[in-house]
Each structure stands twice: as structure tokens, then as C-alpha cells.
C-alpha positions in Angstrom: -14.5 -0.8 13.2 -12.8 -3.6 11.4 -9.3 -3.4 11.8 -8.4 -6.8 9.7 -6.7 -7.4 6.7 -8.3 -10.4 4.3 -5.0 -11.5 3.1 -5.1 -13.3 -0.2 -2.3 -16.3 -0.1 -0.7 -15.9 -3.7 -0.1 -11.7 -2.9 0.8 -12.3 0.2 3.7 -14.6 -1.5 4.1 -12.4 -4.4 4.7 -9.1 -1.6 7.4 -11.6 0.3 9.2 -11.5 -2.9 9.0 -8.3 -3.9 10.4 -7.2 -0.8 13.5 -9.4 -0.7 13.8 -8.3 -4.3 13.7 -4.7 -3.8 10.9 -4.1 -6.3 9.6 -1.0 -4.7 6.4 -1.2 -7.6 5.1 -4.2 -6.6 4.9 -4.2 -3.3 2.8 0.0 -3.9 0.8 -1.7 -5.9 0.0 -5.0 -3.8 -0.2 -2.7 -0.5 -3.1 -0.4 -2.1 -4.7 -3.8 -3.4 -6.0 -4.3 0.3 -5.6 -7.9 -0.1 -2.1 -8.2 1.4 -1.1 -7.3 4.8 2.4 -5.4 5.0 3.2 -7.3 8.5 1.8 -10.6 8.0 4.4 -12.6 8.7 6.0 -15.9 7.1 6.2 -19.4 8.4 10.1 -17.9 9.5 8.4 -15.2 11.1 9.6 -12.2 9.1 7.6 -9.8 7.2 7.7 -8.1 4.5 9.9 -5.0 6.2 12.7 -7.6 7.6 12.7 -9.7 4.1 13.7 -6.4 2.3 16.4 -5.2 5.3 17.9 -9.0 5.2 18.5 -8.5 1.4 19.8 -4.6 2.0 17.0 -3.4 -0.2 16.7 0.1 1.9 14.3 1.9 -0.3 12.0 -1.1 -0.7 12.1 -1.5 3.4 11.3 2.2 3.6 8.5 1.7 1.1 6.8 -1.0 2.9 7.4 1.4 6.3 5.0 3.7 4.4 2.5 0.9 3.3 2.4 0.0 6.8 1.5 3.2 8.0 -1.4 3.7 5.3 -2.7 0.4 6.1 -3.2 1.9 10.1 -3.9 5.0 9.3 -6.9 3.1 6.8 -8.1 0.6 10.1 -8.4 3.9 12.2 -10.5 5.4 9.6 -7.9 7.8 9.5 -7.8 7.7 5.4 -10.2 6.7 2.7 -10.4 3.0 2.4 -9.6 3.1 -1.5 -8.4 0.2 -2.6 -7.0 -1.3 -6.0 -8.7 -4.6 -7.5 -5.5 -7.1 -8.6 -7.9 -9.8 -10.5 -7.0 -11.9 -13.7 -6.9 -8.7 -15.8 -4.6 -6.9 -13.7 -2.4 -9.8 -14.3 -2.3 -9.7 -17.7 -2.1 -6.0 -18.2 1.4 -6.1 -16.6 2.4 -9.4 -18.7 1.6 -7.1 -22.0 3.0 -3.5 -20.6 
């Protein structure tokens, strides 16, 4: 069973800022994506959980709690491993909406 994560750089970054921003959307939407991990940590050492408690952003820190336990729950084969494609388009849907 593959337990691993293929993190993808530029989500990883955008989840980092999400989280220190409180924007509870993003960081459901890059979590389901499968291409970020929720406690990959920075070149500081903090993830995405300790970015959002540093900035007092409790709901996004309790979303991220959840994230983290779907992404386990998905590496036991616990849960479907469904997962959300954040290409080009995906970009530009949000840019228009």
C-alpha cells in the first residue's frame, strides 16, 4: 500500500497560504486535490496546521485537522481514494467565478 503524498510545489505553497490566511475553501479544495500534503512541512518547519494556529485562524486549523485525517484514513485504504484534478482550467474557473 502506498502511503505517500506526490506533493506538487506551487499547491503545496498555495495551501501554506491559505492556512495562515484562514481561507478555509482553499485549503478543502487543495486537500481533496491529492497533490498537497496537509503536514508537509516548510523550510521553518511548520505545516499547514501550525501556520493557521500562529495567525489565530481556528476554523481553518480545525479544517486542516479534518484534511489530515482524510488523507490517513485514504493511505490506510480506509476511504475511497477520490481525488479532485486542480490543472490550468481549474485555475481559470475560479479567476472567472
Amino acid at each position: 500500500m502506498d502511503t505517500s503524498v506526490v506533493i506538487n510545489e506551487e499547491l503545496q505553497q498555495k495551501l501554506w497560504a491559505a492556512a495562515a490566511a484562514g481561507d478555509c475553501a482553499t485549503i478543502r479544495v487543495l486537500a481533496m486535490s491529492g497533490e498537497v500534503d496537509i503536514s508537509y512541512k516548510n523550510e521553518d518547519g511548520f505545516n499547514a496546521f501550525n501556520l493557521a494556529t500562529q495567525a489565530g485562524k481556528a476554523e481553518a486549523a480545525t479544517v486542516i485537522l479534518a484534511a489530515r485525517e482524510v488523507q490517513q484514513m485514504r493511505a490506510l485504504g480506509l476511504m475511497p481514494d477520490e481525488k479532485i484534478h486542480l490543472g490550468a482550467d481549474a485555475d481559470d474557473d475560479q479567476k472567472t467565478a
